[in-house]
Residue frames as a rotation matrix with the C-alpha (Angstrom) as fourth column:
UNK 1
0.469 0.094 -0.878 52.25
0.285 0.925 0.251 49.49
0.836 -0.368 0.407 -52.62
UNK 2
-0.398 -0.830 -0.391 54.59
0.621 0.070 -0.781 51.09
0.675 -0.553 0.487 -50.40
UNK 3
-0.810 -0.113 0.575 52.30
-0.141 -0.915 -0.378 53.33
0.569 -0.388 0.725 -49.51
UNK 4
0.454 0.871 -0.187 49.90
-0.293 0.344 0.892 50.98
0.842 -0.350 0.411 -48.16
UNK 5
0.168 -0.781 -0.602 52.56
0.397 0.613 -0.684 49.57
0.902 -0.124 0.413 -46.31
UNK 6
-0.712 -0.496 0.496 52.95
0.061 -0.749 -0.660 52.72
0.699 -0.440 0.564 -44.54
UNK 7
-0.181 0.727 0.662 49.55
-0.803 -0.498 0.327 53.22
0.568 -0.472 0.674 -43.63
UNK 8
0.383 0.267 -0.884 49.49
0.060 0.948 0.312 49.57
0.922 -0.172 0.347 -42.17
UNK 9
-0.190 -0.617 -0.764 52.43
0.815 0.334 -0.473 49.80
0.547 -0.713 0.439 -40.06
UNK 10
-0.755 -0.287 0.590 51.30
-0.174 -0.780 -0.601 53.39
0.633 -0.556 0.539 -39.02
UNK 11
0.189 0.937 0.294 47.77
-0.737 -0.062 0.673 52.16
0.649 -0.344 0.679 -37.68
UNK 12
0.406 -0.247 -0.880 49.46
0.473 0.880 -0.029 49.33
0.782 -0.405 0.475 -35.93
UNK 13
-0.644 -0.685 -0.341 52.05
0.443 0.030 -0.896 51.12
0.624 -0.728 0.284 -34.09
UNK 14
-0.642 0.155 0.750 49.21
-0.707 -0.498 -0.502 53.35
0.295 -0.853 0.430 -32.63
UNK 15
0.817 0.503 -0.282 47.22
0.012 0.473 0.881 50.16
0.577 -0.723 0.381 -31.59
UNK 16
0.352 -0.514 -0.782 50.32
0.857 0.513 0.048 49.44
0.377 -0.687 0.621 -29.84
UNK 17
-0.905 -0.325 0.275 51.00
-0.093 -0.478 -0.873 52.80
0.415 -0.816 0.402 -28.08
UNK 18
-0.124 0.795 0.594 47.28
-0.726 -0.481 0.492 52.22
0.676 -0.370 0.637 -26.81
UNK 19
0.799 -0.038 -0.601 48.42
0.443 0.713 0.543 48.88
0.408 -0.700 0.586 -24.91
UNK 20
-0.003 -0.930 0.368 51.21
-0.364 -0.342 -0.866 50.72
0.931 -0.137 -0.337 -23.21
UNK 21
-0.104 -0.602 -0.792 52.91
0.544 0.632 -0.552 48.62
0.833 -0.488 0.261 -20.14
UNK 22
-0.894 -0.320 -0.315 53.48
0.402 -0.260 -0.878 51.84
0.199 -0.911 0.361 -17.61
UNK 23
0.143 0.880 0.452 49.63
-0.113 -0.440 0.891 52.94
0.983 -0.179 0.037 -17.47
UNK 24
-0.632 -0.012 0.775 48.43
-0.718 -0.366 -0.592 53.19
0.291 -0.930 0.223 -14.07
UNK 25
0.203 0.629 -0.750 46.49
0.211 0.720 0.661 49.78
0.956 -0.293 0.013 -12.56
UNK 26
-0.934 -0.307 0.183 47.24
-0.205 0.040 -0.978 51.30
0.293 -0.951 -0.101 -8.69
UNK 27
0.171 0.978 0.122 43.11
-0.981 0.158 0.114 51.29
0.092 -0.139 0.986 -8.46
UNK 28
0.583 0.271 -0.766 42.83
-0.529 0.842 -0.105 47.86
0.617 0.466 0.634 -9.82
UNK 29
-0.234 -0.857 -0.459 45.77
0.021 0.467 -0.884 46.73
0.972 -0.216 -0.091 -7.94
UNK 30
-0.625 0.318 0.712 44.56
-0.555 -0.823 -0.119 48.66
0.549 -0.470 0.691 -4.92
UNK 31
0.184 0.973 -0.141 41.19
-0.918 0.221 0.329 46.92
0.351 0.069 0.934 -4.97
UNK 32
0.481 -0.093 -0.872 42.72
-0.217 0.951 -0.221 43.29
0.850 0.295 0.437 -5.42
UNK 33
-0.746 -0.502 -0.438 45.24
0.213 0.444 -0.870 43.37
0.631 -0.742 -0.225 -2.34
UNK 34
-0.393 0.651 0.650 41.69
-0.913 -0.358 -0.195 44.76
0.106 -0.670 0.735 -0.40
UNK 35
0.441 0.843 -0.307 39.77
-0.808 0.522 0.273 41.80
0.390 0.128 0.912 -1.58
UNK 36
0.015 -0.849 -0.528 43.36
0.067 0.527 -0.847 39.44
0.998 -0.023 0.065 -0.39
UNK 37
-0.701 -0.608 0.372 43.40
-0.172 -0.362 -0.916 40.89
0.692 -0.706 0.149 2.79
UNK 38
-0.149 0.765 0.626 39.94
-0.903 -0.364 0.230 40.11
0.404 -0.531 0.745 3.85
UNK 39
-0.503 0.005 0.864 39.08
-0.563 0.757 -0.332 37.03
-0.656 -0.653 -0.378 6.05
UNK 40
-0.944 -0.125 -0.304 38.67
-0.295 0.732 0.614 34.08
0.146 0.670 -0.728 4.70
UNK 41
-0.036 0.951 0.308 34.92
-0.999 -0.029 -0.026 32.57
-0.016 -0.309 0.951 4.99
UNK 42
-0.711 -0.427 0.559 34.22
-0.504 0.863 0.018 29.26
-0.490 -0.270 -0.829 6.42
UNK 43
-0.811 0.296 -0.505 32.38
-0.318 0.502 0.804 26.53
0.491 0.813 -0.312 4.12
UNK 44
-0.042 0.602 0.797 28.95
-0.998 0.004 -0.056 25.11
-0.036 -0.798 0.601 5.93
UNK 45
-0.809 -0.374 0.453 28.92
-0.417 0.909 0.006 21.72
-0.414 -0.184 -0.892 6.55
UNK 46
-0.662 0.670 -0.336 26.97
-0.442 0.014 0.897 19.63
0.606 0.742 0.286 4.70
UNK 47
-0.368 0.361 0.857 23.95
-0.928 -0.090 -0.361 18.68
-0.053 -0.928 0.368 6.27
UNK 48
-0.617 -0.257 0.744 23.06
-0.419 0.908 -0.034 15.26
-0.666 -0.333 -0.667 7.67
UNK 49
-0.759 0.166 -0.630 21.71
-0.417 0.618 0.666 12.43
0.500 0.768 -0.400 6.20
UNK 50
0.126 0.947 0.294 17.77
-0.958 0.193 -0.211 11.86
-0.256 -0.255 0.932 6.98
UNK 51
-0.950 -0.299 0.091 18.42
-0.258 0.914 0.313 8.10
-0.177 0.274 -0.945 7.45
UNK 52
-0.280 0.909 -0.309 14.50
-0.691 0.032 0.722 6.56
0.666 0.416 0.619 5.58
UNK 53
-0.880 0.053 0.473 12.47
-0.265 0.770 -0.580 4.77
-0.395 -0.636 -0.663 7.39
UNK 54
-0.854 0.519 -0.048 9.97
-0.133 -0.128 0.983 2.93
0.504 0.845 0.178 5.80
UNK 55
-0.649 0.761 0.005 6.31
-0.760 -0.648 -0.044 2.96
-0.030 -0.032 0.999 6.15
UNK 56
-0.903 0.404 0.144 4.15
0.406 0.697 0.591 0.08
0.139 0.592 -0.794 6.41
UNK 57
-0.452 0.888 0.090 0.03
-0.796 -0.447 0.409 1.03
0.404 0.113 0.908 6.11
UNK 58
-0.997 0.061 -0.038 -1.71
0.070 0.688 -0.723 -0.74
-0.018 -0.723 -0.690 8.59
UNK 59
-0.592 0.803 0.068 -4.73
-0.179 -0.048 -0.983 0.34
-0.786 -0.594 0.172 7.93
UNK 60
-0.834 -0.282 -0.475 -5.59
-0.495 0.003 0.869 -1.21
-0.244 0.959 -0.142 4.59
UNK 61
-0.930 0.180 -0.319 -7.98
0.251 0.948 -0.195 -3.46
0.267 -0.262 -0.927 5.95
UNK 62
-0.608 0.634 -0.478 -10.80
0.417 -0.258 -0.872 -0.94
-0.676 -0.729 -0.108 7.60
UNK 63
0.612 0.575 0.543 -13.10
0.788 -0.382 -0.484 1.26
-0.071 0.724 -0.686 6.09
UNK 64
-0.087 -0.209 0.974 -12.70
0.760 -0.647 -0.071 3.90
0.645 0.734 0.214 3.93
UNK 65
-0.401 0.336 -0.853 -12.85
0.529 -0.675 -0.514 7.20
-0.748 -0.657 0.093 6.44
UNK 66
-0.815 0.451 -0.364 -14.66
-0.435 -0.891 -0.131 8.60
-0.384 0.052 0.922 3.07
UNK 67
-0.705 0.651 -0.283 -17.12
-0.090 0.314 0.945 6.54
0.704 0.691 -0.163 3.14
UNK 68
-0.053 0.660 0.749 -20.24
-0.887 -0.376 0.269 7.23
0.459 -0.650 0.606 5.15
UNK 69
-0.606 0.081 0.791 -20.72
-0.759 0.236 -0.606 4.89
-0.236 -0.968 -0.081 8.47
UNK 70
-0.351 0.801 -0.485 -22.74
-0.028 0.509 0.860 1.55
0.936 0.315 -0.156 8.01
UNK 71
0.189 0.732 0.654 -25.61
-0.980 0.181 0.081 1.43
-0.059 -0.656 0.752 10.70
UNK 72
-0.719 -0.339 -0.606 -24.68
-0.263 0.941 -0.214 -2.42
0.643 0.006 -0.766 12.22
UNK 73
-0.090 0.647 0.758 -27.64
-0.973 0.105 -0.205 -4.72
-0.212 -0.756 0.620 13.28
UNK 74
-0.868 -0.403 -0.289 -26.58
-0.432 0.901 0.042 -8.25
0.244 0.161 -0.956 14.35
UNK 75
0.110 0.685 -0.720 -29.34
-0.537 0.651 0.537 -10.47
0.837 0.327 0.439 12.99
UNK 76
0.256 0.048 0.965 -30.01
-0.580 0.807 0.114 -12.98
-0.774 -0.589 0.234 16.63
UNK 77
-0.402 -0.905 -0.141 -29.12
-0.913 0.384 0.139 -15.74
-0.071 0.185 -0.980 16.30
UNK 78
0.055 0.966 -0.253 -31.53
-0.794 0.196 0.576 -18.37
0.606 0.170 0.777 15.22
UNK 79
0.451 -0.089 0.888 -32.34
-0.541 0.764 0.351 -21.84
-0.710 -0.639 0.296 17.45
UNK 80
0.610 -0.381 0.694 -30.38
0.330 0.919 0.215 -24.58
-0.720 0.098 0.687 16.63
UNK 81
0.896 -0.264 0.356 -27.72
0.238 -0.392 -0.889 -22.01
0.374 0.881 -0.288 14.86
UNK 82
0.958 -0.204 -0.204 -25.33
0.107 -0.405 0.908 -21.31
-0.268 -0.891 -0.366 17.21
UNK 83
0.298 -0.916 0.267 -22.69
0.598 0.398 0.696 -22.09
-0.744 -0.048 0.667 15.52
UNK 84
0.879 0.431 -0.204 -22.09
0.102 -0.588 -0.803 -19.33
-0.466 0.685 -0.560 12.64
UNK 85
-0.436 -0.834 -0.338 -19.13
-0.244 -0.252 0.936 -19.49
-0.866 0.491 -0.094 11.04
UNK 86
0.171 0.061 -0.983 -18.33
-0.951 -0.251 -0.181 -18.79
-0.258 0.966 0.015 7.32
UNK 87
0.920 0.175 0.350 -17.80
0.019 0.874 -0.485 -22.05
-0.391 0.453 0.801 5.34
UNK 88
0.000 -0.951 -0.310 -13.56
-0.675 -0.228 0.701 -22.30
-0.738 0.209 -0.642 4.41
UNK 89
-0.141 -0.334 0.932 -14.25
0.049 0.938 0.344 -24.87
-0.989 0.094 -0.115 2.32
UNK 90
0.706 0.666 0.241 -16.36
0.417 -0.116 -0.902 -23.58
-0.572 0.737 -0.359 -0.31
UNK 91
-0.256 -0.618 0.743 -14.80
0.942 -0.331 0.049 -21.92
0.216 0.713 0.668 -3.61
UNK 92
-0.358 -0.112 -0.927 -14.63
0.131 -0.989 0.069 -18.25
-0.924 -0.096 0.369 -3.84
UNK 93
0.443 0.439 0.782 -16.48
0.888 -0.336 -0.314 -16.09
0.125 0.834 -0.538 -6.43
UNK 94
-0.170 -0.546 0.821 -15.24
0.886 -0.449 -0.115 -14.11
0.431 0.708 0.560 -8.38
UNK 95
0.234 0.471 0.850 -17.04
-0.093 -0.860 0.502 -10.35
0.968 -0.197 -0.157 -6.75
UNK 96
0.770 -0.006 -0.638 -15.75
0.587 0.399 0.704 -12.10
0.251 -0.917 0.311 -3.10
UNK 97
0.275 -0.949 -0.156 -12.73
0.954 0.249 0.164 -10.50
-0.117 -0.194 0.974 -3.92
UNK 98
-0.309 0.476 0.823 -14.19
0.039 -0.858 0.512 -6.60
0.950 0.190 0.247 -4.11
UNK 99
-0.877 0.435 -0.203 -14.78
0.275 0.109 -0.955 -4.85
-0.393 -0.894 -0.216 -0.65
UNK 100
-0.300 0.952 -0.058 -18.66
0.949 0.291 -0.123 -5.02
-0.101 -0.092 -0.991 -0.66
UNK 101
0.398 0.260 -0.879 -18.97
0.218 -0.958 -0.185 -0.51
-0.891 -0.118 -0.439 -0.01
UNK 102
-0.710 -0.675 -0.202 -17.39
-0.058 -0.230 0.971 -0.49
-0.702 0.701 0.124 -3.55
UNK 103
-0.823 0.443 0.355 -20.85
0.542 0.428 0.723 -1.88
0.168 0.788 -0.593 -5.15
UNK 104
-0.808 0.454 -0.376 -23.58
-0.340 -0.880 -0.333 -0.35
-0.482 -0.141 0.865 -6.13
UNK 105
-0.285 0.636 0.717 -27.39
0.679 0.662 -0.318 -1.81
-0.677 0.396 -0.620 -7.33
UNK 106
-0.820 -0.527 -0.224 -28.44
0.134 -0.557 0.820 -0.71
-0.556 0.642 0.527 -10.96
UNK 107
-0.206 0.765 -0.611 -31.23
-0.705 0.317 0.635 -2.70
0.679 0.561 0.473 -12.04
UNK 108
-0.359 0.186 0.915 -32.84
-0.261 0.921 -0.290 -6.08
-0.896 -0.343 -0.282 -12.11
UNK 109
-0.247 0.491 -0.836 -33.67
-0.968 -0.078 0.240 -8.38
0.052 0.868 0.494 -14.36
UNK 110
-0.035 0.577 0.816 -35.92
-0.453 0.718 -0.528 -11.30
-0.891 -0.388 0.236 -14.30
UNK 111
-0.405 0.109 -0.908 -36.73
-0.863 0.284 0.418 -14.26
0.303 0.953 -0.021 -16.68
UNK 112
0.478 0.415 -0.774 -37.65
-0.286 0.907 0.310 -18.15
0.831 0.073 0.552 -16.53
UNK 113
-0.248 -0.727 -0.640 -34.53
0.493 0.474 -0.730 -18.87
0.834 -0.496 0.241 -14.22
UNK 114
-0.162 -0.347 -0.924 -35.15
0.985 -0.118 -0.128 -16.28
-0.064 -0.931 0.361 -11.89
UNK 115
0.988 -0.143 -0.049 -34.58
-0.131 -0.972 0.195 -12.26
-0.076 -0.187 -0.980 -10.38
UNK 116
-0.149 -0.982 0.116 -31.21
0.911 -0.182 -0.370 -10.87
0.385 0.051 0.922 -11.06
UNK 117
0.572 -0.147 -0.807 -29.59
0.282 -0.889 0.362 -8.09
-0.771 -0.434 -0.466 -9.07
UNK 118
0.586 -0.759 0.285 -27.22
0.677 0.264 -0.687 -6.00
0.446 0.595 0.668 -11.34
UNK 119
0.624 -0.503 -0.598 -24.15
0.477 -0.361 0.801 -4.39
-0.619 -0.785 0.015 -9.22
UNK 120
0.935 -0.165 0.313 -22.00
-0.085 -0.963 -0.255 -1.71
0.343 0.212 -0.915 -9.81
UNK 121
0.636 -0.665 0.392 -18.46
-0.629 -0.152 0.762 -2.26
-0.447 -0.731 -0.515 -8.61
UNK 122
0.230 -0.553 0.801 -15.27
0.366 0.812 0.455 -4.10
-0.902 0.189 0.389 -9.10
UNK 123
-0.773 -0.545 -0.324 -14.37
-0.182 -0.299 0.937 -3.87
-0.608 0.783 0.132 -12.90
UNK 124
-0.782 0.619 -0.074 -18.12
-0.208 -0.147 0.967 -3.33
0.588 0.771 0.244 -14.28
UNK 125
-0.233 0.941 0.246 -21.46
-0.950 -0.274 0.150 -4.24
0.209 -0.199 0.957 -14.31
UNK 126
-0.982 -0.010 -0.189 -22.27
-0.029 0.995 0.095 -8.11
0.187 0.099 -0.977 -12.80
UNK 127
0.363 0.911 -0.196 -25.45
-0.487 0.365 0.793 -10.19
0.794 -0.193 0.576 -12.47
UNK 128
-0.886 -0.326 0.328 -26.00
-0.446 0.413 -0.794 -11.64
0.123 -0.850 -0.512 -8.93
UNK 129
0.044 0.956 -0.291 -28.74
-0.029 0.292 0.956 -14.05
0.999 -0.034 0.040 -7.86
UNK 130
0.671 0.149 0.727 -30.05
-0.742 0.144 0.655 -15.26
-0.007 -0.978 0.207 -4.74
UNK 131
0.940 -0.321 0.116 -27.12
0.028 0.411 0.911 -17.12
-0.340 -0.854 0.395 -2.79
UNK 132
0.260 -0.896 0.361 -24.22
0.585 -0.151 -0.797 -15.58
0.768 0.418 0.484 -4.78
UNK 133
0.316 -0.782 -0.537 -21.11
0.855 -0.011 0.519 -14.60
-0.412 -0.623 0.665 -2.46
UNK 134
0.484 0.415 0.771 -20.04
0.763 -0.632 -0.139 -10.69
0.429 0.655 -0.622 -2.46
UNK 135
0.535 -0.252 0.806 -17.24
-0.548 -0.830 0.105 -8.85
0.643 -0.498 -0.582 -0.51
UNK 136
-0.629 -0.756 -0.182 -14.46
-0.251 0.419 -0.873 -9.71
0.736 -0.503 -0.453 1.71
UNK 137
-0.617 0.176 0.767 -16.97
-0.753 0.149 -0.641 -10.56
-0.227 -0.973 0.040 4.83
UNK 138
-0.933 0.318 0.166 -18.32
0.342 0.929 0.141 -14.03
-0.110 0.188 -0.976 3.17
UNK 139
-0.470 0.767 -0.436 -21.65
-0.607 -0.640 -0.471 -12.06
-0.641 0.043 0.766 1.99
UNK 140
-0.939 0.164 0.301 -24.50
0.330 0.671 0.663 -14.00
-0.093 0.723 -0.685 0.74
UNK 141
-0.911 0.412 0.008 -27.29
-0.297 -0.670 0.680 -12.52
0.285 0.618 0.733 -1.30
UNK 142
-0.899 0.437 -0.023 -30.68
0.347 0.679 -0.647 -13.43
-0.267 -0.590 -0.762 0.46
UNK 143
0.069 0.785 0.615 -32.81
0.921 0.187 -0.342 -11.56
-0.384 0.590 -0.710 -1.44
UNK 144
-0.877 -0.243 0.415 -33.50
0.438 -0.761 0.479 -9.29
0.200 0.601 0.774 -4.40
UNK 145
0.186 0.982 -0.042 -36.00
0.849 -0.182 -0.496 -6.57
-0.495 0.056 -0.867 -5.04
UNK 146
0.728 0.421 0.542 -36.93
0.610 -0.759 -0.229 -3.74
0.315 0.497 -0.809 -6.76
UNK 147
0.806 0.097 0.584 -35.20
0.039 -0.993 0.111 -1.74
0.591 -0.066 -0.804 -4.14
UNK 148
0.144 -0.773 0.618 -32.58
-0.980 -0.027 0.195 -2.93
-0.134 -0.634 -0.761 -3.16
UNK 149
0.462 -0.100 -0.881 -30.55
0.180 0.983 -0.018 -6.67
0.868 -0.151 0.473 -2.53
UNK 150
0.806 0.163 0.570 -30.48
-0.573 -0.027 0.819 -7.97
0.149 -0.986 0.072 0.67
UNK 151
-0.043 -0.832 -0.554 -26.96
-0.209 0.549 -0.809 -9.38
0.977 0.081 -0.197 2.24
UNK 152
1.000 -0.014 0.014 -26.02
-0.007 0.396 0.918 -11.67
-0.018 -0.918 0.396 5.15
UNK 153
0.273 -0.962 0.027 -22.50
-0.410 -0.142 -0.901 -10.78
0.870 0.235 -0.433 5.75
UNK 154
0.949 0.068 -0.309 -20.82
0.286 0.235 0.929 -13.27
0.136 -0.970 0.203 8.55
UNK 155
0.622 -0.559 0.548 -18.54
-0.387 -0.828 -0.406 -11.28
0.680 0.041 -0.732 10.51
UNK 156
-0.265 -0.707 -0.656 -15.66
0.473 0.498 -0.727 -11.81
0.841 -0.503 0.202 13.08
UNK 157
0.810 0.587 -0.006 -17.01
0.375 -0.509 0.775 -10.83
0.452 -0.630 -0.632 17.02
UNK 158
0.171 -0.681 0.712 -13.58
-0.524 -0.675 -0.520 -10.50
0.834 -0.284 -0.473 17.91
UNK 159
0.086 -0.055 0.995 -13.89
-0.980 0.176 0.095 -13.35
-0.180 -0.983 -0.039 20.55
UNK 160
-0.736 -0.542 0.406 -13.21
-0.364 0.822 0.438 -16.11
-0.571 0.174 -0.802 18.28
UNK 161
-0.071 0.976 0.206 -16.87
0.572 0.210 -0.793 -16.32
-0.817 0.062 -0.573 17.56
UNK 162
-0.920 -0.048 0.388 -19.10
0.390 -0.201 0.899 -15.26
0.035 0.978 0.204 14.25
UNK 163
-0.201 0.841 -0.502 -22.12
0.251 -0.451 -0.857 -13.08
-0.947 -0.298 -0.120 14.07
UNK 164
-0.145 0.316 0.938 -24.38
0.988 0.001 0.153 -12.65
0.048 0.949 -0.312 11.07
UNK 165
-0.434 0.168 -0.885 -24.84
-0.041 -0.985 -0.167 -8.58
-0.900 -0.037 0.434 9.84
UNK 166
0.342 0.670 0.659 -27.42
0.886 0.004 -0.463 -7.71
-0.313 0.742 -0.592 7.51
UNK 167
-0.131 -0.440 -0.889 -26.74
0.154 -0.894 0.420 -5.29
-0.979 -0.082 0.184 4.73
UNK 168
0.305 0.822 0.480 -28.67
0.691 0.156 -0.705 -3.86
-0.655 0.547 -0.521 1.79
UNK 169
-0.872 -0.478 -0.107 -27.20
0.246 -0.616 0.749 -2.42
-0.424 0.626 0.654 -1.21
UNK 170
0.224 0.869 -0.441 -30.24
0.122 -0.474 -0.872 0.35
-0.967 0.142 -0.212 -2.20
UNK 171
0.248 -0.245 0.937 -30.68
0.956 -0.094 -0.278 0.75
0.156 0.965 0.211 -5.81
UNK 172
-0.645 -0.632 -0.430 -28.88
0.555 -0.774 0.305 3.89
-0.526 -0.042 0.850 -7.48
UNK 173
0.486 0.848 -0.210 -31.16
0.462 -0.453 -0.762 6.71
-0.742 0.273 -0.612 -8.41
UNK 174
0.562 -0.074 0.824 -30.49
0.811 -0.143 -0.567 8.36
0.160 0.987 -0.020 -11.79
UNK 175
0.191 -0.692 -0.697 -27.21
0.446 -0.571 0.689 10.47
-0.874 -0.442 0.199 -11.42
């Protein structure tokens, strides 16, 4: 036992002559009063506050810029019509509320009642007849065919006045 003892206390003392106090740290020491002595550096300010400004979209209203140009030919004005304006009184339908370059013709389909148009657009597939209402410019369906349904869309001239514009959704060919 004692002679473990020994070997204990002898492996200790040389850890402790290997932490010895008077080593040399003049390098280390050396180094540190370099790194003390150098100029201080200056902090960058923080940079400004981008104050938001918001955004309103004005142009929500026009056409699409990716949608291709409509060719515009105001329908004359018939005798004893002069007066064109849209009806404010009437209810809205349901497809009134869908801009009009969003639909698309699919079919037709015909029975006892009538020709149906069927459209593309909005949130599916609807049936339209003759004098159903279609798109933000009071559009009314004036006739169907094969190839297409004809619209009468009354527009604003911009002078207070109303002007009828034809406009013909073309059936869709097999995509």
């Amino acid at each position: 036992m004692k002679r473990s003892h020994y070997i204990v206390a002898a492996v200790l003392s040389l850890g402790l002559v290997g932490c010895d106090s008077s080593g040399s740290f003049a390098d280390l020491q050396t180094f540190m009063d370099e790194v003390r002595a150098r100029p201080k550096g200056a902090i960058e300010p923080m940079p400004k506050e981008v104050i938001y400004e918001p955004f309103t979209y004005v142009a929500a209203a026009l056409r699409s810029p990716f949608q291709p140009p409509v060719k515009i030919d105001f329908v004359s004005q018939q005798k004893g019509n002069a007066d064109v304006q849209p009806d404010e009184t009437r209810v809205k339908q349901f497809l009134e509320g869908f801009n009009i370059e969003s639909f698309v013709m699919v079919g037709t389909l015909s029975n006892e009642a009538g020709v149906y148009a069927l459209i593309r657009g909005g949130d599916g597939v609807h049936r339209i007849r003759m004098g159903d209402y279609l798109g933000g410019n009071h559009g009314r369906v004036v006739a169907i065919t094969a190839a297409g349904v004809e619209i009468i869309e009354i527009v604003s001239d911009g002078d207070g006045g109303w002007l009828e514009r034809p406009r013909t959704l073309a059936l869709q060919e097999r995509s």
